[in-house]
N, C-alpha and C positions, 0 to 999 in steps of 0.2 A: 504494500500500500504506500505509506509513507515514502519509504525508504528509495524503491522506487521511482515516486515521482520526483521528489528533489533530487535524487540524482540526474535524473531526464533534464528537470529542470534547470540544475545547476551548467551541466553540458551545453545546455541551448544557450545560457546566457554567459558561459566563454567563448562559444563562438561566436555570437554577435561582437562581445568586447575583441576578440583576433580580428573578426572583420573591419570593424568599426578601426580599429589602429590600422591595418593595410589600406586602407583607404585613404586615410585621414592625410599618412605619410608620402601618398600618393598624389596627394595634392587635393581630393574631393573635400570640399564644404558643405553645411546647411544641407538644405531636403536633400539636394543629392548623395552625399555622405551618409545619411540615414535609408534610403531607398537603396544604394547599391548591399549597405550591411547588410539589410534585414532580408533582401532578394538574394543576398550570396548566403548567409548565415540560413538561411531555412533551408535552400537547396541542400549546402553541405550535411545540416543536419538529417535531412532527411535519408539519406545516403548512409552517413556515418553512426546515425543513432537511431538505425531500424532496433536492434534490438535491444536497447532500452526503452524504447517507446513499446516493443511488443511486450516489456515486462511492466511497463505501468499501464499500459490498457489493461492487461489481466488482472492485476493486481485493482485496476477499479471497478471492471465490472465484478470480480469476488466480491466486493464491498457492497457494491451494490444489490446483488445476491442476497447477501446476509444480511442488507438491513431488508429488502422485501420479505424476506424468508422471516422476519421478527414482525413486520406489519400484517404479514397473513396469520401468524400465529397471534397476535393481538386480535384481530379481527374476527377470527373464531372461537376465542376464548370470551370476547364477549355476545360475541351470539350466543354461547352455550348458557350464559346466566341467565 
């Protein structure tokens, strides 16, 4: 769950900060600086962190499992009253 996504998370956002610096020294400013990052930084991500991202999908939808799985079981434990 947790552990997971902040890693996912944390990865995404040293690559926007690697991006963001090869740009920067690159000469790009302003919107463009920010648009080349996030357009290189998500491609690379994408690429580079399939499978962290396939462990924080699973690990959310488990989550999400287990709190439905607690809301049915609520929901017919009060219908049985």
């Amino acid at each position: 769950g947790l552990p997971a996504t902040f890693a996912y998370t944390t990865a995404r956002l040293l690559l926007f900060v690697a991006a963001t610096g090869r740009f920067y020294l690159a000469g790009a400013r302003g919107l463009l600086l920010l648009v080349l990052a996030v357009g290189v930084s998500g491609i690379v991500s994408y690429i580079v962190l399939s499978r962290q991202r396939d462990a924080m999908s699973g690990a959310l939808v488990n989550r999400f499992r287990s709190i439905r799985t607690r809301i049915d079981e609520g929901a017919r434990a009060e219908d049985e009253d």
